[in-house]
C-alpha positions as CSV (number, residue, x, y, z in Angstrom):
1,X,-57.2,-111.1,81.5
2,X,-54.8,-111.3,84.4
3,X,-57.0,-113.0,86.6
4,X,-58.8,-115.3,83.4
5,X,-55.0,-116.6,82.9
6,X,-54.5,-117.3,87.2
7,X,-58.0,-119.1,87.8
8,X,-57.2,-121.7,84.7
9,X,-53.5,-121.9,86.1
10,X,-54.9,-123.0,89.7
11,X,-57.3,-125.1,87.7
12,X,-54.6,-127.2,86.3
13,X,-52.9,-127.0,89.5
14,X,-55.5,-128.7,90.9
15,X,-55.9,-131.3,87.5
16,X,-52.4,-132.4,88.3
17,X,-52.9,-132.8,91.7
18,X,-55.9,-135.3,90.9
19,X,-55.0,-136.8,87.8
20,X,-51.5,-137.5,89.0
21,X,-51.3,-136.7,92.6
22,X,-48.8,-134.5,92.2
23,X,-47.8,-130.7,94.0
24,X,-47.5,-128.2,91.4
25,X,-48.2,-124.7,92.9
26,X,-50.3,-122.3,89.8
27,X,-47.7,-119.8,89.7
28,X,-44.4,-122.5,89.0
29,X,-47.3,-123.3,85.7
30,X,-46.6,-121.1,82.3
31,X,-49.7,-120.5,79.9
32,X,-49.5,-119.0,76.8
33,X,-51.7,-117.7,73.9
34,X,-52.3,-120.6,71.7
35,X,-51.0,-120.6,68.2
36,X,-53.2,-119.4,65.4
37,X,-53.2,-122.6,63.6
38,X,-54.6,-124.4,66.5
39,X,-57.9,-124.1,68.6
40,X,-58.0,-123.1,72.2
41,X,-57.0,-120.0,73.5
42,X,-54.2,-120.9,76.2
43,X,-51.5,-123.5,75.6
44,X,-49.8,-125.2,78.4
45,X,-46.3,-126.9,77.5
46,X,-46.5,-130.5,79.2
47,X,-43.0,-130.8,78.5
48,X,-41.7,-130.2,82.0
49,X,-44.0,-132.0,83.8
50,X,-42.4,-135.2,82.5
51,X,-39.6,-136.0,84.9
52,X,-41.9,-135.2,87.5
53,X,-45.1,-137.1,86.7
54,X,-43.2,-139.8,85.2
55,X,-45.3,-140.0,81.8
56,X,-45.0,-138.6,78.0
57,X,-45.9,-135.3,77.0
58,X,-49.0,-136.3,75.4
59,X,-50.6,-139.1,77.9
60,X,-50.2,-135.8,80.7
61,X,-51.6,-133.0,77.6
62,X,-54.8,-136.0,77.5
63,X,-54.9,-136.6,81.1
64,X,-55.4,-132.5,82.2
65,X,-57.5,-132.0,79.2
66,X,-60.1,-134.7,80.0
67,X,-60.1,-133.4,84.0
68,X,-60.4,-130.2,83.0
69,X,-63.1,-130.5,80.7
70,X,-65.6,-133.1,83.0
71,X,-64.1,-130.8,86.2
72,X,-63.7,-126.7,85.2
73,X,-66.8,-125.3,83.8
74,X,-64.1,-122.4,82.6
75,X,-62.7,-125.0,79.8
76,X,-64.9,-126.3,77.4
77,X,-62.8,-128.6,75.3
78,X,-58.9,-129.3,74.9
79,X,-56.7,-130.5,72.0
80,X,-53.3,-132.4,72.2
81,X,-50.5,-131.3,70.0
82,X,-47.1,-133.7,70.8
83,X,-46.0,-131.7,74.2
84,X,-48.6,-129.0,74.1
85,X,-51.9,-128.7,75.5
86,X,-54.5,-126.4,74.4
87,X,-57.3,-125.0,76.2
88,X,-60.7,-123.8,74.8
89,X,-62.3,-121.3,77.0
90,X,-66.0,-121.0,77.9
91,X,-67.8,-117.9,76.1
92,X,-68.8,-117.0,79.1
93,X,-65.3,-115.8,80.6
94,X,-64.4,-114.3,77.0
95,X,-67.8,-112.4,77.6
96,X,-67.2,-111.5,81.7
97,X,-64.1,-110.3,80.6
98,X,-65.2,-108.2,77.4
99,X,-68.0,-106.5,80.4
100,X,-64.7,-105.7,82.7
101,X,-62.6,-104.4,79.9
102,X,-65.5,-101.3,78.7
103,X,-66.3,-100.6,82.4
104,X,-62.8,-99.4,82.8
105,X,-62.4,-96.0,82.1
106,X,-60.1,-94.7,79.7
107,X,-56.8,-93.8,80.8
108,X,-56.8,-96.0,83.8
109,X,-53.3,-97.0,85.0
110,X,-51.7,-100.3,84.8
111,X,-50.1,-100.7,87.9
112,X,-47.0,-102.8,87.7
113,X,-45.1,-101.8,91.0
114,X,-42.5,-100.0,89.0
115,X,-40.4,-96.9,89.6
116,X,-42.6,-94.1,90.5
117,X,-40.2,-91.0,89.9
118,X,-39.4,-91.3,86.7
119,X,-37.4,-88.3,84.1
120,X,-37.4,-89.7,80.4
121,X,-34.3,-87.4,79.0
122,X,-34.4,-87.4,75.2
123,X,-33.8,-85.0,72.0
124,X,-30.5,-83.1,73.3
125,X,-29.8,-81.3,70.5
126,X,-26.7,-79.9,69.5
127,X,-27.3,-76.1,69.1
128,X,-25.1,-76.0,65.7
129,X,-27.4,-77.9,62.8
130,X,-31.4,-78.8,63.1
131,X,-32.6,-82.1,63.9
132,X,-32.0,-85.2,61.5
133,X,-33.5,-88.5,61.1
134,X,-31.3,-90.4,64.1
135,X,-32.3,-87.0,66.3
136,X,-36.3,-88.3,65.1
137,X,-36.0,-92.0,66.3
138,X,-34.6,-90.6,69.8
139,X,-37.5,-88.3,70.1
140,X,-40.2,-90.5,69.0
141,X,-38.5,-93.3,71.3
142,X,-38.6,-91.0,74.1
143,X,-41.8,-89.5,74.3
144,X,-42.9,-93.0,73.6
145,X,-41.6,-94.6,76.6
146,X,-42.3,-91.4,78.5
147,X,-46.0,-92.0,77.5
148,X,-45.8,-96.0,78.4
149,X,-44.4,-95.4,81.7
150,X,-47.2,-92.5,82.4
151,X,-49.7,-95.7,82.1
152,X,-48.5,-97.6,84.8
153,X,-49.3,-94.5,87.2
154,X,-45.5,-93.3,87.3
155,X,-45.3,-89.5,87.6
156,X,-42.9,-88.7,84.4
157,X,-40.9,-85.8,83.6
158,X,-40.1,-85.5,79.6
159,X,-36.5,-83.5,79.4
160,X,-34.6,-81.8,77.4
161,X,-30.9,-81.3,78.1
162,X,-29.4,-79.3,75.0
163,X,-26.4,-79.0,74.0
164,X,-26.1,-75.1,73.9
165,X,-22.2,-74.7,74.5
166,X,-18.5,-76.5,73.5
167,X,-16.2,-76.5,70.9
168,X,-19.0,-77.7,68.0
169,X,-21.3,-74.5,68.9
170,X,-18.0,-72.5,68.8
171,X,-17.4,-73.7,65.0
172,X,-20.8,-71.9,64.1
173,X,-20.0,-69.4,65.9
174,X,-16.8,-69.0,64.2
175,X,-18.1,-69.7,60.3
176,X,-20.5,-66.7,60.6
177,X,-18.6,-64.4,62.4
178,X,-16.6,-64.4,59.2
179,X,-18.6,-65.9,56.4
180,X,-21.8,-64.9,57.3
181,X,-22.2,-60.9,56.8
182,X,-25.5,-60.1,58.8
183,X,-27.2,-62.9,57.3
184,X,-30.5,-63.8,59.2
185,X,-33.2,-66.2,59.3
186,X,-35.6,-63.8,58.0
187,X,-32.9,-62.5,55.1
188,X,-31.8,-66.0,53.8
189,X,-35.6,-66.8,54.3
190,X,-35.0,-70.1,56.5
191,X,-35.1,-71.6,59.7
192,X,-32.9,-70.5,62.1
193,X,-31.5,-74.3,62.9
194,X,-30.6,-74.0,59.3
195,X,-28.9,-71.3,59.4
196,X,-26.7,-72.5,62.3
197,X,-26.2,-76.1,60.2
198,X,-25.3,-73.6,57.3
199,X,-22.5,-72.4,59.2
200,X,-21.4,-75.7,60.9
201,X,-20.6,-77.2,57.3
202,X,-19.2,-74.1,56.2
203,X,-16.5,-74.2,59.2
204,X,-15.6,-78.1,58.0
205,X,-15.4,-76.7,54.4
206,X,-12.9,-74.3,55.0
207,X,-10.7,-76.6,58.2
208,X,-10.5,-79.3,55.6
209,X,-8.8,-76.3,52.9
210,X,-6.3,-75.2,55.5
211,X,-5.5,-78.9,56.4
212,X,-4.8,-79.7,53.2
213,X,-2.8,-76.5,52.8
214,X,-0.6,-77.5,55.8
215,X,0.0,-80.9,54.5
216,X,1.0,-79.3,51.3
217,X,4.1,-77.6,53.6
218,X,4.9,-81.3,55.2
219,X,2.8,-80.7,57.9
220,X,1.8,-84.0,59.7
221,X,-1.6,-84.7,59.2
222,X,-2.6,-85.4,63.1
223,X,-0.6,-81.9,63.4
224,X,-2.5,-79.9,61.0
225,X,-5.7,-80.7,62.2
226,X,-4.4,-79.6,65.5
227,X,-2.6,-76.4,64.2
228,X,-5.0,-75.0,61.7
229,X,-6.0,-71.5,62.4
230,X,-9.8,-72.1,62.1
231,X,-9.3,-74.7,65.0
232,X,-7.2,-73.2,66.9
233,X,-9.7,-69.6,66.6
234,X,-12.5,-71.6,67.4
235,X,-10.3,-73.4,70.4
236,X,-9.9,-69.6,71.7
237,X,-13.4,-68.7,70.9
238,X,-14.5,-71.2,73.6
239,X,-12.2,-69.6,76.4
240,X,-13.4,-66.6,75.4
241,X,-16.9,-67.6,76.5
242,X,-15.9,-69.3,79.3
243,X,-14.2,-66.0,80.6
244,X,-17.7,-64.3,79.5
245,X,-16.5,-62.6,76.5
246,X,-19.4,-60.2,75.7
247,X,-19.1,-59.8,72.1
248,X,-18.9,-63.6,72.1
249,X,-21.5,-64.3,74.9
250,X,-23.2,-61.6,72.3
251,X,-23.1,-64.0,69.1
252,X,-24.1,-67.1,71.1
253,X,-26.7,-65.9,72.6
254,X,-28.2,-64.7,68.8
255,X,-27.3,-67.7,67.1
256,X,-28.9,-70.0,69.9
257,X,-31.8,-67.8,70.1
258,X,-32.6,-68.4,66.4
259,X,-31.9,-72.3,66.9
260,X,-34.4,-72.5,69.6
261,X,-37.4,-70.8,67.4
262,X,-36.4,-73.5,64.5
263,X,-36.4,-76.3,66.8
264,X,-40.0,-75.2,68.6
265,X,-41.2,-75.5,65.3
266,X,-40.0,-78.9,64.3
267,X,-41.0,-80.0,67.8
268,X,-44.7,-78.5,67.1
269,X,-44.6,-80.2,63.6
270,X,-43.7,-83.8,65.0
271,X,-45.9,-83.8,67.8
272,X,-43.6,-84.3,71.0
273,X,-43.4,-81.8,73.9
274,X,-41.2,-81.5,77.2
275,X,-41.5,-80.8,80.6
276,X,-38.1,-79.2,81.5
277,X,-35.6,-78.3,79.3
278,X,-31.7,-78.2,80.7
279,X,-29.1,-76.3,79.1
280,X,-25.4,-77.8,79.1
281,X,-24.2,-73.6,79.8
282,X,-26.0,-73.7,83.0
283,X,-25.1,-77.1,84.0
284,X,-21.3,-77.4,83.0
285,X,-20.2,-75.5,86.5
286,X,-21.8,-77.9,88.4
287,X,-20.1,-80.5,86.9
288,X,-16.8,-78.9,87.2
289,X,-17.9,-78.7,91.1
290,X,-18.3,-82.5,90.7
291,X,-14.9,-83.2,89.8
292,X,-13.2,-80.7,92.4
293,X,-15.1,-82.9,94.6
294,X,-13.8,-85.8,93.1
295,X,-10.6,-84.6,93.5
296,X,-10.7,-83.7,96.8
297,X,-11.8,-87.1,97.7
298,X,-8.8,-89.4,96.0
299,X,-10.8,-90.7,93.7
300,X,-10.0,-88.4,90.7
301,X,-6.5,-87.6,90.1
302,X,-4.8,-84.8,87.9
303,X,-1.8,-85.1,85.5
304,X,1.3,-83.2,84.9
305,X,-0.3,-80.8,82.3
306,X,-3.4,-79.8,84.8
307,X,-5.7,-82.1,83.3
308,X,-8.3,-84.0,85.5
309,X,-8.9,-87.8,85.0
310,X,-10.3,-90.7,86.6
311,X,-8.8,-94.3,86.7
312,X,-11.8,-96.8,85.6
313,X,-9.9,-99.7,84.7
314,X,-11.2,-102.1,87.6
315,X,-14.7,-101.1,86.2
316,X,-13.3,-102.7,83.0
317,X,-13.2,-99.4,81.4
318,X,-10.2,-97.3,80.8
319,X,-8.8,-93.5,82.6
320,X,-11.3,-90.9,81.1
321,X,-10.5,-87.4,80.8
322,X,-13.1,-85.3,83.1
323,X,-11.5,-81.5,82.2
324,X,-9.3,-80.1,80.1
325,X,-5.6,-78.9,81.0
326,X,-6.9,-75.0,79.7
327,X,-9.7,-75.7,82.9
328,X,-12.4,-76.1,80.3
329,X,-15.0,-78.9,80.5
330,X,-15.7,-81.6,78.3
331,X,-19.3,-83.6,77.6
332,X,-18.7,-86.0,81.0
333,X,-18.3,-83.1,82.8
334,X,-21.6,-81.1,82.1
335,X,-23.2,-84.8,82.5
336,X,-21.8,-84.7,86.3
337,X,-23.6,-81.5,86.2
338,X,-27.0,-82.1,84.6
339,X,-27.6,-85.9,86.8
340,X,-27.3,-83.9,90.0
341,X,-29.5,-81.4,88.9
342,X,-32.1,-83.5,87.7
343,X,-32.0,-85.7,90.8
344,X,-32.6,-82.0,92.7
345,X,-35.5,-81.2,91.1
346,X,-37.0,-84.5,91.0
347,X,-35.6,-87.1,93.6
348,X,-36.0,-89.5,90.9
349,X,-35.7,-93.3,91.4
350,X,-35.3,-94.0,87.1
351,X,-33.5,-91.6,85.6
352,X,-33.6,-92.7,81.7
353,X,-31.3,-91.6,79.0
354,X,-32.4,-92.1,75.5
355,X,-29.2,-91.9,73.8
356,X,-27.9,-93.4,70.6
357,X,-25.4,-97.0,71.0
358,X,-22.9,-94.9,69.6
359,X,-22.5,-93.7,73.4
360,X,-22.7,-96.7,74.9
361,X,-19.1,-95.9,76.4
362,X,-19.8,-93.1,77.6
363,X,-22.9,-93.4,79.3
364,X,-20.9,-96.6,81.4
365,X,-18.2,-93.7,82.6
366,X,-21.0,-91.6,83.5
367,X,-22.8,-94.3,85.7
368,X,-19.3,-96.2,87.0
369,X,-17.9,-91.6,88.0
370,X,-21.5,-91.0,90.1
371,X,-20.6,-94.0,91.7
372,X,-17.0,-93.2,92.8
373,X,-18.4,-90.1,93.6
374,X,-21.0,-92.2,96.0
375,X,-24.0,-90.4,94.8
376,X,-27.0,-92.1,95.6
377,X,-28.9,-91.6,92.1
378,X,-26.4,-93.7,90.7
379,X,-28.2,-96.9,90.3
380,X,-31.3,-95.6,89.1
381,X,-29.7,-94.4,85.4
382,X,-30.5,-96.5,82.5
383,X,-29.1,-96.0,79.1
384,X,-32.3,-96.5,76.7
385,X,-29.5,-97.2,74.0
386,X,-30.9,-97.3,70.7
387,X,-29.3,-98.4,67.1
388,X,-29.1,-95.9,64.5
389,X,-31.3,-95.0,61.2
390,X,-29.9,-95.7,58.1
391,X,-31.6,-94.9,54.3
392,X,-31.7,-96.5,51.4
393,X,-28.4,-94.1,50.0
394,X,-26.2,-94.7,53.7
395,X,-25.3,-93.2,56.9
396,X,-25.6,-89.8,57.7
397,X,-22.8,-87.3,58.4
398,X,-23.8,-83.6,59.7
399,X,-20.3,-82.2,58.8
400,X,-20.0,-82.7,55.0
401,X,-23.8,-81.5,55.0
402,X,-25.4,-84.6,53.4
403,X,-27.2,-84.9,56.9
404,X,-30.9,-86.4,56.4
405,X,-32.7,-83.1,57.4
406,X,-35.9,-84.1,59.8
407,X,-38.1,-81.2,58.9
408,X,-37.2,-82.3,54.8
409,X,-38.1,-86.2,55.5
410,X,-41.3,-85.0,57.8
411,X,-42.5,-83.1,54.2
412,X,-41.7,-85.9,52.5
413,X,-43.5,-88.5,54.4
414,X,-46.8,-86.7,54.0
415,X,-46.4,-86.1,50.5
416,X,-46.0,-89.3,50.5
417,X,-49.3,-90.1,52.7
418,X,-51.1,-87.7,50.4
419,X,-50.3,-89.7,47.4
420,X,-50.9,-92.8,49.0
421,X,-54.2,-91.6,50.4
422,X,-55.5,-90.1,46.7
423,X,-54.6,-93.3,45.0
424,X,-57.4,-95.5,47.1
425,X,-59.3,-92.7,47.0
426,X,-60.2,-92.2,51.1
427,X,-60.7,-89.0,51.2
428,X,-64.0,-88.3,49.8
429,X,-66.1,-86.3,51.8
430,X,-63.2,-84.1,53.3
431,X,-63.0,-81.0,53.0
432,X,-59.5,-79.2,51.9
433,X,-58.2,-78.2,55.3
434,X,-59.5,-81.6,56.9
435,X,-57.6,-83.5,54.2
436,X,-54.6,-81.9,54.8
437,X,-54.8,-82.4,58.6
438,X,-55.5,-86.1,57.4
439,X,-52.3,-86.2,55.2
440,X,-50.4,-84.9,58.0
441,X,-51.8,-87.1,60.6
442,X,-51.2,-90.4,58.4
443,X,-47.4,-89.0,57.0
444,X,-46.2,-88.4,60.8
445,X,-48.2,-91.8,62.0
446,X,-46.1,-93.6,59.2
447,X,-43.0,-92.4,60.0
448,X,-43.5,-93.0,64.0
449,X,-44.8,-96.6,63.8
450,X,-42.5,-97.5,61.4
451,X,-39.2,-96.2,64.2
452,X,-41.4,-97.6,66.5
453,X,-41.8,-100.7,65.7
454,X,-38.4,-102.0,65.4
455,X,-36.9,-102.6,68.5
456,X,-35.1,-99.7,69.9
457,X,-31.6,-101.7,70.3
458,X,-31.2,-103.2,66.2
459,X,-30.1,-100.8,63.6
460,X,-32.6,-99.9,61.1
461,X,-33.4,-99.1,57.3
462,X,-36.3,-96.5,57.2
463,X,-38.0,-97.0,53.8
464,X,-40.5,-94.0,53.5
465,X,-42.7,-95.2,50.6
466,X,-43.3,-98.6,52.2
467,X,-43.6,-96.8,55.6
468,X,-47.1,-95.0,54.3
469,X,-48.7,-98.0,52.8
470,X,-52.7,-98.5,53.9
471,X,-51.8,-102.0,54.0
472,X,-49.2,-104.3,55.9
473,X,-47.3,-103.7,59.1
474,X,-47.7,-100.2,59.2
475,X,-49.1,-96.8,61.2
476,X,-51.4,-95.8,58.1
477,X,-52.9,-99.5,58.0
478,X,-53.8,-99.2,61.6
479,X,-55.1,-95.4,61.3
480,X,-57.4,-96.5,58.5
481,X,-58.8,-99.6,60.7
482,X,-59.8,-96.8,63.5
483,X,-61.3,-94.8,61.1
484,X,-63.4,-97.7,59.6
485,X,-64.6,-98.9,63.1
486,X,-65.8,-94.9,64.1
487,X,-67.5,-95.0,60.4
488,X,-69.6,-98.0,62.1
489,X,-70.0,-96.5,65.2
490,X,-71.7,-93.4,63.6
491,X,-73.6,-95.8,61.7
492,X,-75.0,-97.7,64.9
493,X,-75.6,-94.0,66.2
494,X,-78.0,-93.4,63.3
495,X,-79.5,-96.8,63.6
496,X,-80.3,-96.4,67.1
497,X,-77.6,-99.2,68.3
498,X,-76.3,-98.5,71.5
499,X,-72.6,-99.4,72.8
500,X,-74.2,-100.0,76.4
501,X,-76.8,-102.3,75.8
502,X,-77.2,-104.9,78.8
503,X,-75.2,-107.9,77.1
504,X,-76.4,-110.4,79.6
505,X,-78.7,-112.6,77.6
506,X,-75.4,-113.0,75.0
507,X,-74.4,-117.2,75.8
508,X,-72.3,-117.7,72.5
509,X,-69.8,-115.6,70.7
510,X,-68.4,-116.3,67.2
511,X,-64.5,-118.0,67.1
512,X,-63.2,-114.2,65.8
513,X,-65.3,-112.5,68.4
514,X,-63.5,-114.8,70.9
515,X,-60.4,-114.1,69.4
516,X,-60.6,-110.1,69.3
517,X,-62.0,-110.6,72.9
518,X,-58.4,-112.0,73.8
519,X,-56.5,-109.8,72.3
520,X,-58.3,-106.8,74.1
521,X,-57.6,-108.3,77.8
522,X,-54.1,-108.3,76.7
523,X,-53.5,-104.6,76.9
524,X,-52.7,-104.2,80.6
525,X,-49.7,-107.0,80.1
526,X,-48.9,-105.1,76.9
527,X,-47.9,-102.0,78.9
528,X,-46.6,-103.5,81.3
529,X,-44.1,-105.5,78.9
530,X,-43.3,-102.6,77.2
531,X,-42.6,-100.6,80.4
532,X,-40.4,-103.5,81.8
533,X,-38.2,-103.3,78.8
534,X,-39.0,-100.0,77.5
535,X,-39.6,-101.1,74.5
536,X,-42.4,-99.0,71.8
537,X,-42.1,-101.6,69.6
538,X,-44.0,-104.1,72.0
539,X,-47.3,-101.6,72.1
540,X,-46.4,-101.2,68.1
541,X,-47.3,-104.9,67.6
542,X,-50.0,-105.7,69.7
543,X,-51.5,-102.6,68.1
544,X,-51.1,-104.2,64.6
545,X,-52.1,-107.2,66.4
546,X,-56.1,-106.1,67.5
547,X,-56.0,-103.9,64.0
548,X,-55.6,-107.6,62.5
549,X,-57.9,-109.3,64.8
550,X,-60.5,-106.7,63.8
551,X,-60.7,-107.5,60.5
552,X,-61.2,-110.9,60.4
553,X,-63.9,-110.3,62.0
554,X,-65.1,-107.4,60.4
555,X,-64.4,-110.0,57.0
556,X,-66.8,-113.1,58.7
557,X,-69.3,-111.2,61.2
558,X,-71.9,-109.8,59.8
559,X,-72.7,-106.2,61.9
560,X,-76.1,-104.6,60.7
561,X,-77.4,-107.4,59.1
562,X,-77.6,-109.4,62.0
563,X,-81.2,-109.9,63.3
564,X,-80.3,-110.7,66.5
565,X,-80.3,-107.4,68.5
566,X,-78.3,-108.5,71.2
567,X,-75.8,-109.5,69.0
568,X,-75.9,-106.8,66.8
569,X,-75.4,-104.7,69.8
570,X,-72.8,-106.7,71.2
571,X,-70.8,-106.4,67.5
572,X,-71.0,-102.6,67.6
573,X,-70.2,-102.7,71.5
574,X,-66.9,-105.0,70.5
575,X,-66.1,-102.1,67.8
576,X,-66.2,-99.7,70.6
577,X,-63.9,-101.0,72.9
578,X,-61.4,-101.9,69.7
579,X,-61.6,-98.3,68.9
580,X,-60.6,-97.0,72.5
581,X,-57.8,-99.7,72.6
582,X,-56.2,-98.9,68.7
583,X,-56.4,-95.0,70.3
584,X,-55.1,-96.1,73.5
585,X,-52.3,-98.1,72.0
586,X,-51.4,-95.5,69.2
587,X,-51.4,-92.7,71.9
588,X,-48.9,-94.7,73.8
589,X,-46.2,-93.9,70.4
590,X,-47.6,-90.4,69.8
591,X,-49.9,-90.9,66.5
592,X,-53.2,-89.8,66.2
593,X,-55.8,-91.6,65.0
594,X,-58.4,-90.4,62.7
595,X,-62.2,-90.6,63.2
596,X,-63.2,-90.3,59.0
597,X,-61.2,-91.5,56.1
């Protein structure tokens, strides 16, 4: 497509050149797809060349086009709209370049001379409550962009750095050492990240009573949060396991290990995986390393009560706390810790953090402390800041435990699916255990596209029953496309149709052929796009796009009734390639694809 787009740029170089005798090199030119409502299939904007050429838009749109057409056997006709000139292109190149696109192999790499060293961080989980919705658009969003950079050749590592330690765990910790009698995963009969979130909400429950109880007394309210003796136990707590407490070490370790088993699961059930996972309990020394560095070099200072800070405020940020006056760390500090560890292992030249706006702050500090520090990964982080997930009934809040549980809205999605699925009546055929691997499939497919297709930066309102429609701008409409394009492919099998036939007798192709032709060759740019600004969404429309494209044609092109066998083997061989491209596309976010329906 690449090279289909340079060729008619230096042809309408050259048209300006003799039409006008003019110098306009091909790449200062801009093409673009033409607009549905006209013909052609590349529009160039005649606009600019105005002040240059000295005419209107439209005498230059009718001069190029009439060159073009008498001149370049690539263009076969040319329409002028006011300031915009579109381009009909030959079958013939729409057909060259449908025989490039299926002799690529699948999985080829789009080159774009990017960053080749590449760790996607994403998930971080907190080890004291399971995964909710917001934790859902952050993984989906990273594996995602993890994927899209993997197709431009980039080696990628996916991580993980959890959040296994701090005050937060501690509050857990806390709650069930004296709420929670023995209780297990296996006793209470759920998940183990449950159980942990159980507790969490439990510590808030009870913090809020003694708050309220200090206030009673004429205790300050700033000061009772401060002085109530769950906080102030779950304050010591922390020391304690920072000074390797072994009945506390003890509990942590048990409560984490029952976190991890829940979270595997979840992971398992949504379909994303990791390549290294980081723990914040191994990495928090290393930060506290940093800042004695820091320190020793000037550019960290320390205050009166012991605590460590650095003065940002000619970065246009403010003086940020880097450890505690007790000696104990804070979340910048394990960061310190976790970006030199990752550049270790890796040498990376893109380090990307997929981490909600809320920390847009913070992630600033972190980049503006590396460089005071002079570290030479500075540079190469980049905050994939995303906007949060909202619901129909409002935001969530983990503490008062009306949190928007993932594993609850993942069961709910496919329920959904299922329902949706039934109702048309696309499962015929199937047996039980296939249609349940459908279900899931098409629930998870509806809840990714539709995170995914927003773009990652605007805050967003996830609406599950519209998210599993078979029609519309959704993951199930596009799933159901695939799966009616491999129902013709099997049907070409049977019929003896091959998707290699020698296409070279083809001359002519149909105006929705042409069109799904176009849409094909834009895959490579697609990537590429989406890489630049690493941006899911991009791949999530241009995947909607060919799923569109498709059925027009599907709707005027006849397939098996067609007696020309050329054609009919050029149809089937134009299914093909849509196929591999919807897969290809839909891998790129993490959703499957079905092959029946």
């Amino acid at each position: 497509m690449q090279q289909l787009e340079q060729s008619i740029k230096a042809a309408l170089s050259t048209a300006i050149q003799q039409a006008f005798g003019a110098s306009v090199a091909p790449d200062q030119l801009t093409i673009q797809p033409t607009r549905k409502e006209f013909a052609g299939s590349f529009t160039l904007v005649t606009f600019s060349l105005t002040k240059m050429l000295g005419k209107g838009p439209e005498q230059i749109g009718q001069a190029l086009g009439e060159w073009l057409v008498a001149n370049e056997p690539k263009v076969k006709g040319f329409n002028v709209v006011k300031g915009f000139l579109n381009l009909e292109i030959a079958d013939a190149q729409w057909l060259a370049l449908f025989e490039q696109l299926r002799q690529q192999p699948d999985g080829a790499p789009v080159p774009t001379g990017g960053p080749q060293d590449v760790v996607v961080e994403y998930s971080s989980p907190n080890t004291n409550k399971p995964l909710h919705l917001g934790h859902l658009r952050n993984n989906f969003l990273g594996y995602s962009v993890a994927e899209i950079l993997k197709a431009t050749g980039a080696t990628v590592t996916k991580a993980n750095l959890v959040n296994d330690r701090g005050i937060h765990i501690c509050k857990s910790m806390l709650a069930y050492q004296r709420f929670g009698h023995g209780e297990t995963p296996q006793s209470a009969g759920i998940k183990g990240d449950h159980l942990a979130g159980k507790y969490y909400v439990l510590f808030e429950k009870h913090y809020r009573e003694e708050i309220k109880q200090l206030e009673a007394e004429g205790v300050a309210t700033d000061v009772a949060k401060k002085q109530a003796p769950l906080m102030l136990a779950a304050q010591t707590m922390l020391q304690q396991w920072e000074q390797g407490d072994e009945e506390v070490i003890s509990l942590w370790k048990q409560m984490n290990g029952w976190v991890y088993e829940g979270f595997d699961e979840t992971y398992r059930n949504i379909g994303v995986d990791f390549d290294q996972y980081y723990y914040e309990s191994e990495t928090y020394l290393l930060g506290k390393e940093r800042v004695e560095e820091g320190l020793q070099k000037g550019v960290f200072f320390k205050k009166e009560n012991g605590s460590v800070w650095v003065d940002l405020k000619e970065e246009g940020l403010d003086e940020k706390l880097l450890l505690r006056a007790d000696g104990t760390s804070v979340y910048i500090t394990q960061d310190l810790g976790t970006a030199e560890l990752k550049y270790q292992d890796y040498h990376y030249d893109l380090s990307v953090y997929v981490i909600a706006d809320e920390q847009n702050y913070h992630m600033q500090v972190l980049k503006a402390v590396l460089h005071k520090l002079g570290k030479p990964y500075a540079e190469a982080i980049h905050h994939l800041s995303y906007g949060m997930v909202d619901l129909p009934s409002g935001k969530m809040k983990s503490r008062e435990g009306t949190v928007v549980d993932a594993d609850e809205l993942v069961r709910e999605v496919v329920e959904a699916a299922k329902a949706a699925t039934l109702e048309k009546g696309k499962t015929e055929g199937l047996t039980e255990e296939k249609a349940e691997q459908l279900y899931h499939m098409l629930g998870l497919g509806a809840l990714k596209y539709y995170l995914l297709k927003v773009d990652p930066k605007k805050r967003m309102l996830f609406n599950p029953e519209e998210s599993v429609s078979l029609e519309g701008h959704t993951g199930p409409f596009i799933q159901y496309s695939h799966a009616r394009i491999s129902a013709i492919r099997r049907k070409a099998l049977e019929q003896g149709v091959s998707e290699d036939t020698d296409l070279s007798t083809l001359t002519s192709l149909h105006e929705t052929e042409q069109e799904l032709v176009q849409e094909l060759g834009r895959y490579a740019a697609v990537v590429a796009e989406a890489a630049r600004n690493f941006s899911p969404a991009v791949v999530a429309q241009y995947a909607y796009d060919i799923a569109k494209a498709y059925n027009r044609f599907y709707t005027e092109v006849p397939i098996f009734v067609e007696s020309d066998p050329v054609k009919k083997a050029f149809r089937v061989a134009l299914s093909a390639q849509t196929a591999r491209t919807i897969k290809a596309s839909m891998g790129l976010l993490g959703i499957a694809v079905p092959e029946r329906m």
